[in-house]
C-alpha positions in Angstrom: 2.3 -27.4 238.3 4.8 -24.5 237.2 8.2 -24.8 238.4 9.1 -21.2 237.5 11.8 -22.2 234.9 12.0 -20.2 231.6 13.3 -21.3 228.6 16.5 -20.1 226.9 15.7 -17.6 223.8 18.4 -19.3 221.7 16.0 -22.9 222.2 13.4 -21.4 219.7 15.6 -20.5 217.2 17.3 -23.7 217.6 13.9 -25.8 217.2 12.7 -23.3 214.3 16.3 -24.1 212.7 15.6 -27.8 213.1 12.2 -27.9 211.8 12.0 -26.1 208.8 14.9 -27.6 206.5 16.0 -26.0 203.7 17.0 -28.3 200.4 19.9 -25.8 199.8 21.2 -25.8 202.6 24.4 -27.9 203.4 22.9 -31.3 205.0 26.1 -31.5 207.5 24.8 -28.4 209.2 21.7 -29.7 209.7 21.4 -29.9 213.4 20.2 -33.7 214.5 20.0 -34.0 218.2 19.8 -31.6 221.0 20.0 -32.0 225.1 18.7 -29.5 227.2 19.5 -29.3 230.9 17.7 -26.5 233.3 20.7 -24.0 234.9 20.2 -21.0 236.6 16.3 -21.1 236.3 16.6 -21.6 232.8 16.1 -24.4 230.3 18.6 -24.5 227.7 21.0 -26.0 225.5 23.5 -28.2 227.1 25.1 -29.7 223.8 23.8 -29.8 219.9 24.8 -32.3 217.5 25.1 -31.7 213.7 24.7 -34.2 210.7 28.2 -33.6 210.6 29.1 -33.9 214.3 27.8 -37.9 213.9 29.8 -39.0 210.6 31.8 -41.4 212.2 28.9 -42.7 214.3 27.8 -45.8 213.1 23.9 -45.5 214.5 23.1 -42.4 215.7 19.7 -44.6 217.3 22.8 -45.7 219.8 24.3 -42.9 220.1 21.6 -40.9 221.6 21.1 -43.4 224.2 24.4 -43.3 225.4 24.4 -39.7 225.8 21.8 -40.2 229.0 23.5 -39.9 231.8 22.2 -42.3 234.9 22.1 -39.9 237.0 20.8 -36.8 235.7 17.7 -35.8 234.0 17.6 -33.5 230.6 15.7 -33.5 228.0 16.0 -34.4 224.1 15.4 -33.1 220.6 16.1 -36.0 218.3 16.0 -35.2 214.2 15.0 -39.5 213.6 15.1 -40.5 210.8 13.6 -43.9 209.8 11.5 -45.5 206.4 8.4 -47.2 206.4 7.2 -49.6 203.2 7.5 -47.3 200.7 9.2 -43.8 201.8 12.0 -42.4 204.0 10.7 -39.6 206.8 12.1 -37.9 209.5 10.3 -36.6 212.4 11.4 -34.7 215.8 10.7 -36.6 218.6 10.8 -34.8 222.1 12.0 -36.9 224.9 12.2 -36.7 228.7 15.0 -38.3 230.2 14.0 -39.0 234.1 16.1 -42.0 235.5 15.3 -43.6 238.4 19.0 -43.1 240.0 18.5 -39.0 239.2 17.4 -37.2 242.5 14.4 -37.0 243.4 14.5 -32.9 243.4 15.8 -33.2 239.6 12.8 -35.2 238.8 10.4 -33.2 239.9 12.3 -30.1 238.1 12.0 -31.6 235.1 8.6 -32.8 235.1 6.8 -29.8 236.3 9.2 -27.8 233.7 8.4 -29.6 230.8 5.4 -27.5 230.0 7.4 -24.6 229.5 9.9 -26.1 227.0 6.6 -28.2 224.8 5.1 -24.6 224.5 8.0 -23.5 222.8 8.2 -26.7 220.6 4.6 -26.5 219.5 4.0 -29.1 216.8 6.1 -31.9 217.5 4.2 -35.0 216.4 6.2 -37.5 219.0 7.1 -37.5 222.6 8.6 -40.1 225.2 9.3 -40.1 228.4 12.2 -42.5 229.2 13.0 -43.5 232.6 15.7 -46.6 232.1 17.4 -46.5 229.0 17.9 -50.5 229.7 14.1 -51.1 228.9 14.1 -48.8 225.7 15.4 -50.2 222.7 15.2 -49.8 218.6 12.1 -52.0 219.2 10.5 -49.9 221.7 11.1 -46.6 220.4 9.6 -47.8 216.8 6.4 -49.3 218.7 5.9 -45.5 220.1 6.4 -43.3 217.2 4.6 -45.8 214.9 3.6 -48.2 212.5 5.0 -50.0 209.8 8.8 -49.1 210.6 11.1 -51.0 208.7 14.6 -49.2 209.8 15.7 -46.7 212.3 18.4 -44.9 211.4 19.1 -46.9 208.5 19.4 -50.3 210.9 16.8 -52.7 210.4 14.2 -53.0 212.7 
């Protein structure tokens, strides 16, 4: 089902940016985390979050969860990065915030838009949909984007 919601231009080059990271470049302008709200037809970025942006954030894991608002559905471009046995690795995850205290309308938005918005971020290797951020945890997140996670965000797991 097709809501009729386009997405942004400036959401490609956004993703694009976040994907292909240059070693040269300066690591604090590395974008990190993205929410995207639909306005006006459109699907686009609400606020974007830079390495630097989260320096004094002790776990950014924490961080993104606090930015879902109870009430409101959006959705998420996360830059996460986390080490397994051997190596460190960093992956975009995709998530769909839909809380159960959003309205009804907002939901349904959001779900029959999210087509739209994964077409634009072909490739992405993980994607949640999160419904109450009080049943998602470090745990839960590292059981869906998979195994042998040993930290999150630098915290163990």
């Amino acid at each position: 089902m097709a809501s009729g919601v386009k997405v942004a231009d400036q959401v490609k080059d956004i993703y694009n940016e976040m994907k292909v990271v240059k070693q040269d470049a300066n690591q604090k302008d590395r974008i990190r985390l993205v929410v995207f709200h639909i306005k006006d037809g459109y699907i686009d970025v609400d606020r974007l979050y830079r390495e630097r942006d989260l320096e004094g954030v002790d776990d950014v894991f924490k961080y993104f969860l606090s930015l879902m608002d109870p009430k409101r559905c959006c959705y998420f471009l996360y830059d996460c990065h986390y080490e397994i046995k051997d190596s460190k690795k960093e992956d975009l995850v995709f998530v769909m915030w839909a809380p159960e205290d959003a309205a009804i309308k907002d939901k349904m938005c959001h779900a029959s838009s999210k087509d739209a918005l994964k077409k634009i971020l072909s490739g992405i290797k993980h994607e949640l949909q999160i419904n109450d951020v009080s049943d998602f945890n470090r745990e839960t997140f590292v059981e869906k984007i998979g195994k042998g996670i040993t930290k999150l965000e630098g915290k163990s797991v």
